[in-house]
N, CA, C and O atoms as CSV, one atom per row, in Angstrom:
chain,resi,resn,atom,element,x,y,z
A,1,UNK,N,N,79.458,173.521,23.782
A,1,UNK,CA,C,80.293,174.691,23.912
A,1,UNK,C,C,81.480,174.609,22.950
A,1,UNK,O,O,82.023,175.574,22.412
A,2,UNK,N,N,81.764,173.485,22.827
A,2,UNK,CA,C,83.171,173.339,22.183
A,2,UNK,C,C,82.970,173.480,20.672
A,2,UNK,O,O,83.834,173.880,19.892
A,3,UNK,N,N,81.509,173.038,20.297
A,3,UNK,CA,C,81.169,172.862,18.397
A,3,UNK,C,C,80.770,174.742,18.182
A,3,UNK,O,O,81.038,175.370,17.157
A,4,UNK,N,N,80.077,175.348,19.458
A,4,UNK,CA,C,79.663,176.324,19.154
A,4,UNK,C,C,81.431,177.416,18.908
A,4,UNK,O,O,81.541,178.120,17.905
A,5,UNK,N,N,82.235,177.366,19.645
A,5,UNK,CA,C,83.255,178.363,19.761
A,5,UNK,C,C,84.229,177.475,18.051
A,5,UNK,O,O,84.959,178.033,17.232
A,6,UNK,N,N,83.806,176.069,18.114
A,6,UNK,CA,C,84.555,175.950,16.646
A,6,UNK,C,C,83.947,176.608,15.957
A,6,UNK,O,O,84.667,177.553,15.634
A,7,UNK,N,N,82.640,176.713,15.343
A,7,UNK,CA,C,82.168,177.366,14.328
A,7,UNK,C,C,82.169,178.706,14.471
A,7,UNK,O,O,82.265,179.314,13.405
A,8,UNK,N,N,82.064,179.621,15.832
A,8,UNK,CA,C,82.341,180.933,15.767
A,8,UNK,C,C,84.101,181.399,15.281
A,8,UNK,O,O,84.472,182.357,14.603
A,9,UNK,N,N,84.752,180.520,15.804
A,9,UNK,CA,C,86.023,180.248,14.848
A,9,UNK,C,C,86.350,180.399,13.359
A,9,UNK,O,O,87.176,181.059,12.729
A,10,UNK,N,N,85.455,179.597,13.066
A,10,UNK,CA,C,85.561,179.608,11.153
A,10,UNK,C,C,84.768,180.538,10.450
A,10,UNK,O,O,85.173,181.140,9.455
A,11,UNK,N,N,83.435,180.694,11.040
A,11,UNK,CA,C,82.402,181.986,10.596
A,11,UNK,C,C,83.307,183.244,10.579
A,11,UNK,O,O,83.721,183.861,9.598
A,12,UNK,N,N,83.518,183.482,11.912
A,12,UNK,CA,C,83.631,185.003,12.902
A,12,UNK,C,C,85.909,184.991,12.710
A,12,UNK,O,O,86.939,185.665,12.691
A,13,UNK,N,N,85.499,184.086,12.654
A,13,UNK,CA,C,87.564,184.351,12.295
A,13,UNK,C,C,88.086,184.878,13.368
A,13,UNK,O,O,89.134,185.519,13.298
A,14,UNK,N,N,87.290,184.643,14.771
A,14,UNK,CA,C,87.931,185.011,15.894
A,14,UNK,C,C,87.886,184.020,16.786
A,14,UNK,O,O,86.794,183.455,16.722
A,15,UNK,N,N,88.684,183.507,17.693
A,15,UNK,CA,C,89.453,182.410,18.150
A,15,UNK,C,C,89.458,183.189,20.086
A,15,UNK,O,O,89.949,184.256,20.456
A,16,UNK,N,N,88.659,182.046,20.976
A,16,UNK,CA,C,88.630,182.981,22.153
A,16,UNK,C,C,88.522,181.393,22.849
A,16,UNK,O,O,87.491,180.928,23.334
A,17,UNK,N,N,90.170,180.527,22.750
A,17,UNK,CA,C,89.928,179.305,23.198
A,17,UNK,C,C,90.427,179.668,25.464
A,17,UNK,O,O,90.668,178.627,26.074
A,18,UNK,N,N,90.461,180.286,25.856
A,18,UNK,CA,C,90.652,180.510,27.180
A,18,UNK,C,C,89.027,180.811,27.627
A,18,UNK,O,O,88.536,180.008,28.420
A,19,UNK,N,N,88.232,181.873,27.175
A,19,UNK,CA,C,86.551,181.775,27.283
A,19,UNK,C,C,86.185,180.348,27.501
A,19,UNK,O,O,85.804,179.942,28.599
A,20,UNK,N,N,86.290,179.668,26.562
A,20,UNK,CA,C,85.479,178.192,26.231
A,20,UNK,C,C,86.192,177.672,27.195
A,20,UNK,O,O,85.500,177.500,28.198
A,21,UNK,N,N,87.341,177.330,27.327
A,21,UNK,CA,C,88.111,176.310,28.527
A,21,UNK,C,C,87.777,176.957,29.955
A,21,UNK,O,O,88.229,176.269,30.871
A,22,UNK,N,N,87.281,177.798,30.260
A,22,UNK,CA,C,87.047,178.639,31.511
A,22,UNK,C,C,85.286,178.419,31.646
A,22,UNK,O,O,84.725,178.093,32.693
A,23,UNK,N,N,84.975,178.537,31.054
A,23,UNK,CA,C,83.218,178.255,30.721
A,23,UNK,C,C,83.461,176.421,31.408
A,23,UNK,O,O,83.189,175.967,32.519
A,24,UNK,N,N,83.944,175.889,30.434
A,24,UNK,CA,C,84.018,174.249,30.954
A,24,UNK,C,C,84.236,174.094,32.117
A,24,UNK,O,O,83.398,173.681,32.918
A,25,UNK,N,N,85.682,174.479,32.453
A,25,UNK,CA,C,86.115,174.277,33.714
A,25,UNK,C,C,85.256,174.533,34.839
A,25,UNK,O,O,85.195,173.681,35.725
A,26,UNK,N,N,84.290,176.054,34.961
A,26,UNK,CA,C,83.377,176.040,35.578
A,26,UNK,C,C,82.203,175.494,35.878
A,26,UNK,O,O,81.611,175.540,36.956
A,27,UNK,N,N,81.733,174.725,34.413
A,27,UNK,CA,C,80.421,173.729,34.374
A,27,UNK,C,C,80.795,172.584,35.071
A,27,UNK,O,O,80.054,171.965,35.835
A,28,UNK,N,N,82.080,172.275,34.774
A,28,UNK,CA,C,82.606,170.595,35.037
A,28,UNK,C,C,82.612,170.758,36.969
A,28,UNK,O,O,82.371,169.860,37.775
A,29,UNK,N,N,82.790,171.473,37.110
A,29,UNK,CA,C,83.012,172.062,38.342
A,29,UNK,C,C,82.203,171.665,39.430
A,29,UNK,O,O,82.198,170.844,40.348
A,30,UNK,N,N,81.034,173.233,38.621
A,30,UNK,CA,C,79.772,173.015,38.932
A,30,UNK,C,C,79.233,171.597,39.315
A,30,UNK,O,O,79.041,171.260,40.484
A,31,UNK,N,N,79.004,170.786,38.218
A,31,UNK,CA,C,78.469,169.400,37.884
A,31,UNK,C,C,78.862,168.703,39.262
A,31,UNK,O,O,78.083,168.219,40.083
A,32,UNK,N,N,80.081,168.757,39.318
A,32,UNK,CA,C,80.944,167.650,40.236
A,32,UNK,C,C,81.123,167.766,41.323
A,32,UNK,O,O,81.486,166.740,41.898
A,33,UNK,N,N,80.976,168.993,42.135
A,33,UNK,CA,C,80.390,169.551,42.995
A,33,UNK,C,C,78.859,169.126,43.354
A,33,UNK,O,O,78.710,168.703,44.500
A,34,UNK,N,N,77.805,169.176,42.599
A,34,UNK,CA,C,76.502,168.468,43.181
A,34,UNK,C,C,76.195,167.131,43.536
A,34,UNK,O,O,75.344,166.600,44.249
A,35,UNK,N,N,77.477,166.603,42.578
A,35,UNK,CA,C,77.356,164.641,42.648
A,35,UNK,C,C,77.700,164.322,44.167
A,35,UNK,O,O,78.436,165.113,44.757
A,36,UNK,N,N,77.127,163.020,44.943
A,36,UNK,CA,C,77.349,162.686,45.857
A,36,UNK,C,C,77.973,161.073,45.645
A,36,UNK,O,O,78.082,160.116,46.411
A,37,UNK,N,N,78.284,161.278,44.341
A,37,UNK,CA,C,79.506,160.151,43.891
A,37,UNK,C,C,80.572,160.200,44.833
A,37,UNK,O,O,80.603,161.068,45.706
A,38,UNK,N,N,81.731,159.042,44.674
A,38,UNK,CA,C,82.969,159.037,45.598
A,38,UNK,C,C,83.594,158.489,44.253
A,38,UNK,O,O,83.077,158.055,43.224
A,39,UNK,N,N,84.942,158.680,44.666
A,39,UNK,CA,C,85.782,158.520,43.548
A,39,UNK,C,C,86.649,157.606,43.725
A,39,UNK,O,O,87.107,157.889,44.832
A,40,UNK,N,N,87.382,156.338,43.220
A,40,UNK,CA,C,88.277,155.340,43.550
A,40,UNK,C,C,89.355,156.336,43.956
A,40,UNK,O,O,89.399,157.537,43.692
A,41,UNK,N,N,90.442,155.406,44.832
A,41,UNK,CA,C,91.582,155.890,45.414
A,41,UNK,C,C,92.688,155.893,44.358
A,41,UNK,O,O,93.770,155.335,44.541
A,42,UNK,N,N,92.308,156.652,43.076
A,42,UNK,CA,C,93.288,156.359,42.061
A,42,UNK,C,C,94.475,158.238,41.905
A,42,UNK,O,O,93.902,159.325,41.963
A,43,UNK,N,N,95.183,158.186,41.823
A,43,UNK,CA,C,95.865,159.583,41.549
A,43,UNK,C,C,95.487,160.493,40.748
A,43,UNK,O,O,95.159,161.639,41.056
A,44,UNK,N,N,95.528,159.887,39.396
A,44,UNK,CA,C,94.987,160.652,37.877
A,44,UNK,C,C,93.542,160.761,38.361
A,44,UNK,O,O,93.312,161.969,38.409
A,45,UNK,N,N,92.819,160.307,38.615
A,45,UNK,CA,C,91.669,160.617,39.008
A,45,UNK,C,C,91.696,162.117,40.208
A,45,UNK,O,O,91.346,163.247,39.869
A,46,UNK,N,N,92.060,161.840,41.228
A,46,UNK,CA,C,92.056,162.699,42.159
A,46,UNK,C,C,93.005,164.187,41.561
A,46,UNK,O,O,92.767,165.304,42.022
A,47,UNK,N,N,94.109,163.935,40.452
A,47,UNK,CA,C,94.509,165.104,39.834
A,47,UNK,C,C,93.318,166.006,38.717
A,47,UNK,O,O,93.092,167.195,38.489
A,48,UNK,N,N,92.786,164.743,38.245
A,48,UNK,CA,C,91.558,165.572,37.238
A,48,UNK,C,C,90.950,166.259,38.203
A,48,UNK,O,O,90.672,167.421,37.906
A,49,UNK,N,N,90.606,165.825,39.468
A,49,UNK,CA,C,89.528,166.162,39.961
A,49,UNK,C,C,89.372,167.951,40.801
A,49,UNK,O,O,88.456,168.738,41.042
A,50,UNK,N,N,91.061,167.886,41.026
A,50,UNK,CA,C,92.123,168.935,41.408
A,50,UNK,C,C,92.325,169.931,40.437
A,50,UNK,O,O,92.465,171.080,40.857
A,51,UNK,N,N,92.358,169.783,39.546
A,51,UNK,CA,C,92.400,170.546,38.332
A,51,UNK,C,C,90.884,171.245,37.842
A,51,UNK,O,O,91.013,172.452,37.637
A,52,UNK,N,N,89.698,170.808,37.650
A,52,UNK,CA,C,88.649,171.174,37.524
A,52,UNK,C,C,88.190,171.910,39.011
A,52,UNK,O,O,87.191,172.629,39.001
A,53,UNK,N,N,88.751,171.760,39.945
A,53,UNK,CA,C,88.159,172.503,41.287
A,53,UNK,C,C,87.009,171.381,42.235
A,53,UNK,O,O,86.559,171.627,43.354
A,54,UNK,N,N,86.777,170.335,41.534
A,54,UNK,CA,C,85.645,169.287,42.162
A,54,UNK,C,C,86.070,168.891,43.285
A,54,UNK,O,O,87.187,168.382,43.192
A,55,UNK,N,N,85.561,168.915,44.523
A,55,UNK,CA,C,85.602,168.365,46.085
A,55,UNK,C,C,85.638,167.277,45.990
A,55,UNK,O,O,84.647,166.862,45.390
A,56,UNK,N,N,86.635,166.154,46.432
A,56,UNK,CA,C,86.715,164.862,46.085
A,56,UNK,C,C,86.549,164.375,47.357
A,56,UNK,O,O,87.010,164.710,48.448
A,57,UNK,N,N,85.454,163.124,46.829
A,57,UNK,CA,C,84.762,161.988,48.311
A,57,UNK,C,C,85.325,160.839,48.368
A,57,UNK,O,O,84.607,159.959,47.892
A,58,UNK,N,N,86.317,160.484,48.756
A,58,UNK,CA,C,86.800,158.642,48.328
A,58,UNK,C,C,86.146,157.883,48.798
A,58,UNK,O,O,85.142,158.362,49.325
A,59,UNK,N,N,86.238,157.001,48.850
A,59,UNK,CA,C,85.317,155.792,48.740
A,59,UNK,C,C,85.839,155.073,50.078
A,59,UNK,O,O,87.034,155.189,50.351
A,60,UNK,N,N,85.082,154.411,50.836
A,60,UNK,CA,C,85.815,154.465,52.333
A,60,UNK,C,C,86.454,152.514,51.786
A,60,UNK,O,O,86.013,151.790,50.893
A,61,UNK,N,N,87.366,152.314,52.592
A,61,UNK,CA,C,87.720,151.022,52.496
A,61,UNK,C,C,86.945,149.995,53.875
A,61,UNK,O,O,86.883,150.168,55.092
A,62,UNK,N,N,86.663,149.384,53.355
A,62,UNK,CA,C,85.612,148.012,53.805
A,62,UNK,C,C,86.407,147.714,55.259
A,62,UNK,O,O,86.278,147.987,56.452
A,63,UNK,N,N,87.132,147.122,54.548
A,63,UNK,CA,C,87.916,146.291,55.661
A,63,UNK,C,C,89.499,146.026,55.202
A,63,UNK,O,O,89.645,145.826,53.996
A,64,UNK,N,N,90.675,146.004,56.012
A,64,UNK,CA,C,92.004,145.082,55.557
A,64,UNK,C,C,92.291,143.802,55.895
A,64,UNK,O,O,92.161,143.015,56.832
A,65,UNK,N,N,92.785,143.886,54.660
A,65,UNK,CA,C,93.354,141.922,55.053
A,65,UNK,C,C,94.752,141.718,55.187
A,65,UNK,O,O,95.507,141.899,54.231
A,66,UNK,N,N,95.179,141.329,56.382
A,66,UNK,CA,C,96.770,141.107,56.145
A,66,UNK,C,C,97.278,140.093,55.044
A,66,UNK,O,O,96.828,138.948,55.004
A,67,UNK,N,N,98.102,140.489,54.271
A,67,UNK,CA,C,98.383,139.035,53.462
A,67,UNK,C,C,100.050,139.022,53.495
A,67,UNK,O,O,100.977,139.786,53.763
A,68,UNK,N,N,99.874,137.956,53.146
A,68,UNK,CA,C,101.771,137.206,53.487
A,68,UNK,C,C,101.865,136.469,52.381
A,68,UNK,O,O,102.884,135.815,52.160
């Protein structure tokens, strides 16, 4: 998507970068939405994930260990 809207860019001399980022955003979406992946308990992660619209699964924790 991204090589096709560059070259309609330089051919076509018209520039429609909100289309292409809206097209993505929806595929990435899409995609991440079907995975039955879980995602580490990391922030930047869970913000990407917030940002694209993807339903986020964390990853359950095992067990705790007290430590001293």
């Amino acid at each position: 998507m991204i090589w096709r809207m560059k070259n309609y860019a330089r051919f076509q001399d018209k520039i429609e970068f909100s289309k292409t980022i809206l097209v993505i955003k929806d595929l990435t979406c899409l995609v991440g939405n079907l995975s039955k992946a879980s995602i580490k308990n990391y922030m930047f992660d869970f913000n990407v994930f917030k940002f694209f619209g993807i339903n986020t699964r964390t990853s359950k924790v095992l067990r705790s260990l007290p430590v001293r």
